[in-house]
N, C-alpha and C positions, 0 to 999 in steps of 0.2 A: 477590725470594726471601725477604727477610727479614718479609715482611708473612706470606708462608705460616709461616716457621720458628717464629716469635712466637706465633703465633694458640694459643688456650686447646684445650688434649687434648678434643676434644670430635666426635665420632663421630655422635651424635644429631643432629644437623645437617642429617648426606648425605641427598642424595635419594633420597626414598623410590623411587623408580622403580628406582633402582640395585641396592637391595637385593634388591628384587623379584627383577630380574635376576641378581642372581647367585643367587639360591635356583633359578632356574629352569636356570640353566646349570648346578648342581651335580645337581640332579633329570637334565639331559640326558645328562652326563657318568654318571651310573649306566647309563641307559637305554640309552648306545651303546656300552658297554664291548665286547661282541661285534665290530663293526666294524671293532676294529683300530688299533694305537699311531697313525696321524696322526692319527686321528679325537680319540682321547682328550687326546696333544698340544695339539691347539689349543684344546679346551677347558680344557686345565689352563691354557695359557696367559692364556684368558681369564678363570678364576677368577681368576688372579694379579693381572691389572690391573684386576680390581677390588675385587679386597681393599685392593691399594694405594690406589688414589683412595678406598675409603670412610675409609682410616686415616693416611692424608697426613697430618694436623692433630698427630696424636699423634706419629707415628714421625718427623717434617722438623724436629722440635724440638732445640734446639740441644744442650738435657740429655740428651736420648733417644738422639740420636746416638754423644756422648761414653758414654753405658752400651753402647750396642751396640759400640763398639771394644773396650771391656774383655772383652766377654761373647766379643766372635767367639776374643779372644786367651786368654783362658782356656780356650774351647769346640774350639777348633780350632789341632790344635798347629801351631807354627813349623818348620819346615825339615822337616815329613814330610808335607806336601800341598802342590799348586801349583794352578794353574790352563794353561790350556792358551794359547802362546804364546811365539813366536819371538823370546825377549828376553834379553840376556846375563846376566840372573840369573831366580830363581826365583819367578814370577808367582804369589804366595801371597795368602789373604784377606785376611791383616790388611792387607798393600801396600797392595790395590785399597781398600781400603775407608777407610785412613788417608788414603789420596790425591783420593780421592774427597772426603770431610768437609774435608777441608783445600781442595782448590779452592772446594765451595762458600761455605767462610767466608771465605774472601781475597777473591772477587768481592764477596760480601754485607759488606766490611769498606768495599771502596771502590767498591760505586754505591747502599750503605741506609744514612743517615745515625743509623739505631737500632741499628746490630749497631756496638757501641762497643768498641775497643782498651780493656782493664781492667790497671792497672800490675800487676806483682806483687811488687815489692821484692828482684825475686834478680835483678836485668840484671849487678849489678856479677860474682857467681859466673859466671853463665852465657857472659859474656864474657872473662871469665878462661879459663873451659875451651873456649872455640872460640877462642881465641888458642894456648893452649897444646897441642892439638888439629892444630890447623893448621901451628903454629910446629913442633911433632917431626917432620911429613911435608917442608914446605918443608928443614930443615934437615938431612934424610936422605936427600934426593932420590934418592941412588944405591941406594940399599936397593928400591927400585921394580924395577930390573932384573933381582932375586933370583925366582928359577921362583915364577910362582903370589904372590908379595908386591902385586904391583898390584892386582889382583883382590879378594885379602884387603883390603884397604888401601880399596876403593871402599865394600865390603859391610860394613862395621864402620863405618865413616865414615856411611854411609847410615843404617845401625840405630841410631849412637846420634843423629844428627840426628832420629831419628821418635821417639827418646824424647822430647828435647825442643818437638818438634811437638804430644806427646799431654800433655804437661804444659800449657804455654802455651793450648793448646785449652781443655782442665779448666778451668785460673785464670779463664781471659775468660769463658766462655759460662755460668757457674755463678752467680747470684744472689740465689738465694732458699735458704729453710733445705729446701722442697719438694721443688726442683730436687734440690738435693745430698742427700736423701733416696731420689730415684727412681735415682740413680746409685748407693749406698748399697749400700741393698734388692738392685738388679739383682746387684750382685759378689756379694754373699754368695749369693743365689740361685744364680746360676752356680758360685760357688765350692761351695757345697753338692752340686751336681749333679756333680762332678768329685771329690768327696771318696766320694760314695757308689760312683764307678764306679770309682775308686779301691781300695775296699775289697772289692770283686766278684774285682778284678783280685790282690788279699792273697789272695782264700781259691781262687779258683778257675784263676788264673798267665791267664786270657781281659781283654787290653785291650779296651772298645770303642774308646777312640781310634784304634786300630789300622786299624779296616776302615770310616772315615767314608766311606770311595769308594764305598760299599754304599748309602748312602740318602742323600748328598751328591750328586747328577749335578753334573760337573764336575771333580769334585777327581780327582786322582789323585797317588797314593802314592808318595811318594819312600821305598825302604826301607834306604835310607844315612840317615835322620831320624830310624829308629827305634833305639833305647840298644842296644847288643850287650854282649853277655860280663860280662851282671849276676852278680855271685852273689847267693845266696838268704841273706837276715839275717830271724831271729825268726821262723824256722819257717813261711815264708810266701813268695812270689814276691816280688822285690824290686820295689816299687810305685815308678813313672812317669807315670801315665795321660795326662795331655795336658801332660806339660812333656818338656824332652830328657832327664831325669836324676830316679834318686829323688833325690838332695840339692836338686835345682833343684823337686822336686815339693815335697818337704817345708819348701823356706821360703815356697815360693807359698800354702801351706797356712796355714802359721805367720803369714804377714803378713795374713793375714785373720782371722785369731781375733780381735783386740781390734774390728775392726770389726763380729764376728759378734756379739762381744755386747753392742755399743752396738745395734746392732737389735735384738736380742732385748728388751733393758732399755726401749729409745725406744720396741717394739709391740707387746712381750709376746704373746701367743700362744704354744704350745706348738710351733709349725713353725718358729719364728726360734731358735728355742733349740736345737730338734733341729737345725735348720741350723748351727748354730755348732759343735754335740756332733761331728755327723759330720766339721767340717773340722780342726777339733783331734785328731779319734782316729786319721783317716785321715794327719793330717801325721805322727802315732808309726808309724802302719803303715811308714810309710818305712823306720825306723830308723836314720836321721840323723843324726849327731853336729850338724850344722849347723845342723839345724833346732830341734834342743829346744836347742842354747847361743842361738838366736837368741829363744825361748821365753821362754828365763829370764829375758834383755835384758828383755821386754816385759813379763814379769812383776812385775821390780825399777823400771821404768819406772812401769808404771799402780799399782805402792804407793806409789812419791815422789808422782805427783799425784793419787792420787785412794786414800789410805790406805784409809780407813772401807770405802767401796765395795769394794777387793780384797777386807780382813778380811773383811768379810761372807760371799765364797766360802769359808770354810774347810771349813762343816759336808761340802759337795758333795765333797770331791776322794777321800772315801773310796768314794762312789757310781762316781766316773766311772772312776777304778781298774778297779773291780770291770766297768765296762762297759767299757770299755778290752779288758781280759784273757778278754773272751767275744766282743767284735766282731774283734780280731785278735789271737788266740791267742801267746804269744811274744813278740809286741814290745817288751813292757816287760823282757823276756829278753832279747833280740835289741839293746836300749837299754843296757841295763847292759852287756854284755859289750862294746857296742862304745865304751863311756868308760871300762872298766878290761880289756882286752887281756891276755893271757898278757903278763908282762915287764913290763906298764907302758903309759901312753898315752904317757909322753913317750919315752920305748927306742922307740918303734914309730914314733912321730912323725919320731926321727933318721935312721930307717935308708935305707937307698940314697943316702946323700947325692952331689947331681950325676948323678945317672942318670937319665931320661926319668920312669921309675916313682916319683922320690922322695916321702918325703910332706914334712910343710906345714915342719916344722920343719927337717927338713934342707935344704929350699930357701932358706931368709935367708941365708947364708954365699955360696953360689954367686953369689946375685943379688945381693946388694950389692956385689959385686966387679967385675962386670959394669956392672952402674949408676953404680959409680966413674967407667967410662969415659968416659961422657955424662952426667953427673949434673945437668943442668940442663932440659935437653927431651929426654933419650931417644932410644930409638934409633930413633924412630917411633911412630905410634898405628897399631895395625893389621899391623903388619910383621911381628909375630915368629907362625909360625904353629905350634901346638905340639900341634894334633888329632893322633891318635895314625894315624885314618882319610883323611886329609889325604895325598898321595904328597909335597906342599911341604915337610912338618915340619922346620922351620929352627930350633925352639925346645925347651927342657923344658916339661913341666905344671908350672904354677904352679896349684895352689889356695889362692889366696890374691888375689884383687882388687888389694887396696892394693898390693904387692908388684910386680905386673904394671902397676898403672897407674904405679908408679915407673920402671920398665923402660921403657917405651913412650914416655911422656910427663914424665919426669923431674920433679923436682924443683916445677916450675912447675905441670903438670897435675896432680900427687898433691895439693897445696895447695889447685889450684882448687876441685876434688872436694869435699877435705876443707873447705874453705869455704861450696861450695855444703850440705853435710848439716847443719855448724851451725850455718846463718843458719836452716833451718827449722828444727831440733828445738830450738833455741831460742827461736823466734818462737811455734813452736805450743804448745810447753811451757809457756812464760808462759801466754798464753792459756791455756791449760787450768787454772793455779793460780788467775788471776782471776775465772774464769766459775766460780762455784760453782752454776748451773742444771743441768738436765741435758745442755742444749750440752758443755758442759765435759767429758763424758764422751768424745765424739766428739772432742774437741781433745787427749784424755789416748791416744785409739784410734790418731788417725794419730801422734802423736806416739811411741806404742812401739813402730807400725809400722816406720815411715820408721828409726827406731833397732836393730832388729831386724836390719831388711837393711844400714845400714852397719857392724855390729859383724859380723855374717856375710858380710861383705866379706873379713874377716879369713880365713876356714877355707874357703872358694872361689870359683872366678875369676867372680865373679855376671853382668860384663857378657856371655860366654860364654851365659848362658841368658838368653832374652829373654823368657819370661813374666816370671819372677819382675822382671825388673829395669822392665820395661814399669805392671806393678803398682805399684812402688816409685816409678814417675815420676806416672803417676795419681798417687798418692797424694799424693806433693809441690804436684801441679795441686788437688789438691781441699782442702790445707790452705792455700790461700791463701781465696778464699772463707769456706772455715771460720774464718779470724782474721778476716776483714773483717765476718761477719755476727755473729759472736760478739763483738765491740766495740760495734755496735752495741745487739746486748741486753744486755750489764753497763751501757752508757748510760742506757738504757730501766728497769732494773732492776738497779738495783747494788748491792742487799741481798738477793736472792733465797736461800732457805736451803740450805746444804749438801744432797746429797743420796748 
């Protein structure tokens, strides 16, 4: 397996006789359309298996694959598609397809002596929080008999174990600056393509995410996945397109800008930039408190490491305003009104305090009183179930992450967490001060990423959406690489000039 996965992107290879053939199957496939759906079936079918074999080389690639996980999770929402199957949870792509690249790199780990286990320096975090993870369910075991808490409890336990599945994947299989280029390129690309249908969905209230059952055969629609009882901010439909939530769209949004414009900068062209324009205006379309405070994070972030290079954007921000305020009308309306509120942010922040509905600020008082109770591992991970669409709801809404992982995983897991976020934004952030090449940009990108989502950990419950948070763990997988090849080049070159 591993001699296929390895082998160099290269297509000009296949035999000719194949290609022939499928030129000729695609010619038949016109010529029988008349005939009738089995006819045409089997011919699709056989175009398919040989597209596959001419493009084996390129797609079995161990980088290719870690892009297609990101792309299917970006492209294809979580919890509003399944596939078809008799399995006590919900048969969804990203599942099959994380399950799938995970068994073939486990077998490819122990019978190819090339496909190498790569450290990553975070075991000591990541064992902390599968201790402490583990430790709040052992320790709450009764809490399992509560309607629907076991359930909950499998399916949360599950999701974030394939976070850390997609991370650990990322760190091992990534070794070249190439590789982590075509991973790169591919998010932003997809991230582009979801900011634009994104902004479809601001002026015209029509999701495509909505109706993939249409040119997806196979998927079908859960429509308990899709957001209910939006209101409308900034004069516009309130924009979701392929996450659960505009808040959860608009940090999915936000955690890609710094990396939309390390491609833009690393390839310049006019399409990498437009790609990054559209995933920044489409993140305002939201109209997010969460997402522009996580903005700002990344903002204040890429001027401490990479001053010069921010300063340089200033002449632009009067441009992109003005393009802003004609791509979605209001927002920047819709922006202001929702950080200064009739009354006040902080009067609005306290109100309902202890109700189901409360917001961010009047939940600290409730919860910490509650976490008093178990303040050391919690009343479980997974157990408190607080969807409002949920018949189980045994909990309040927390938005607020940190807060919730207090609650659940006490004192111990809120630590692990917070240990695991600053062994990297630490690790990468050096690195990014060191590397004054243009690596360094990229070290400065995930570094205000990864920063971005844990300060916006603060203003809502992030593990709740599993784009945004599935991206945030890429991302952790992909700045290990990024420090190990970028040590490598300050070695090579460790006067290279500012840029």
């Amino acid at each position: 397996m591993s001699s296929v996965i390895a082998s160099p992107p290269a297509t000009a290879g296949a035999p000719r006789h194949a290609r022939t053939a499928l030129v000729i199957t695609a010619a038949l496939l016109v010529a029988t359309a008349p005939l009738g759906k089995p006819v045409i079936a089997l011919l699709l079918l056989a175009i398919l298996g040989m597209c596959a074999f001419l493009v084996h080389r390129v797609v079995l690639q161990w980088h290719v694959l870690a892009a297609s996980i990101v792309l299917c999770i970006l492209l294809i929402p979580i919890n509003r598609y399944e596939l078809p199957g008799s399995l006590p949870f919900h048969l969804e792509p990203y599942r099959v397809l994380v399950a799938g690249v995970l068994a073939i790199w486990l077998a490819s780990l122990l019978a190819q002596p090339d496909t190498r286990w790569r450290r990553t320096g975070l075991f000591g975090p990541m064992l902390a929080i599968g201790v402490a993870l583990l430790g709040s369910i052992a320790l709450n075991i009764d809490r399992l008999s509560l309607p629907g808490v076991e359930e909950h409890v499998v399916k949360q336990t599950s999701m974030f174990l394939s976070f850390f599945v997609v991370m650990l994947y990322v760190a091992s299989v990534i070794t070249t600056k190439d590789q982590l280029h075509v991973v790169l390129r591919s998010i932003v690309a997809g991230g582009a393509v979801v900011a634009f249908f994104g902004l479809v969905q601001y002026r015209t209230g029509f999701n495509v995410f909505d109706h993939l059952d249409r040119v997806l055969p196979g998927l079908s629609l859960n429509i308990g996945g899709i957001p209910q009882g939006l209101e409308d901010r900034g004069g516009g439909s309130r924009v979701y397109a392929s996450a659960q939530h505009p808040i959860a769209f608009s940090a999915a949004m936000v955690m890609l800008v710094p990396i939309g414009f390390y491609i833009a900068r690393e390839y310049g062209g006019r399409r990498w930039w437009l790609a990054s324009g559209l995933i920044l205006i489409a993140a305002m379309s939201a109209v997010a408190r969460t997402g522009m405070v996580m903005l700002i994070v990344e903002f204040l972030v890429l001027l401490c490491l990479k001053p010069r290079s921010i300063l340089r954007l200033w002449p632009y921000a009067l441009p992109f305003v003005i393009v802003v305020h004609f791509a979605a009308p209001e927002a920047l309306g819709g922006i202001k009104s929702a950080f200064m509120p009739e009354g006040g942010l902080v009067a609005e922040q306290h109100m309902n305090a202890g109700e189901s509905s409360s917001n961010r600020l009047a939940d600290i008082g409730p919860s910490l009183t509650e976490w008093a109770k178990k303040p050391a591992v919690g009343q479980g991970f997974g157990t408190r179930i607080s969807s409002p669409f949920d018949p189980n709801v045994n909990a309040f809404i927390l938005d607020d992450q940190w807060l919730a992982t207090l609650l659940e995983t006490g004192a111990l897991g809120f630590f692990a967490i917070l240990w695991l976020f600053v062994r990297v934004i630490r690790r990468t952030g050096r690195a990014a001060k060191r590397d004054r090449s243009p690596f360094g940009w990229l070290l400065a990108a995930l570094t205000a990423s990864i920063m971005g989502y844990a300060v916006g950990m603060v203003t809502f419950d992030a593990f709740s959406f599993f784009q945004v948070t599935f991206i945030c763990f890429a991302f952790i997988g992909l700045s290990v690489p990024a420090v190990r090849l970028a040590a490598k080049t300050t070695a090579m070159h460790p006067r290279r000039p500012a840029r």
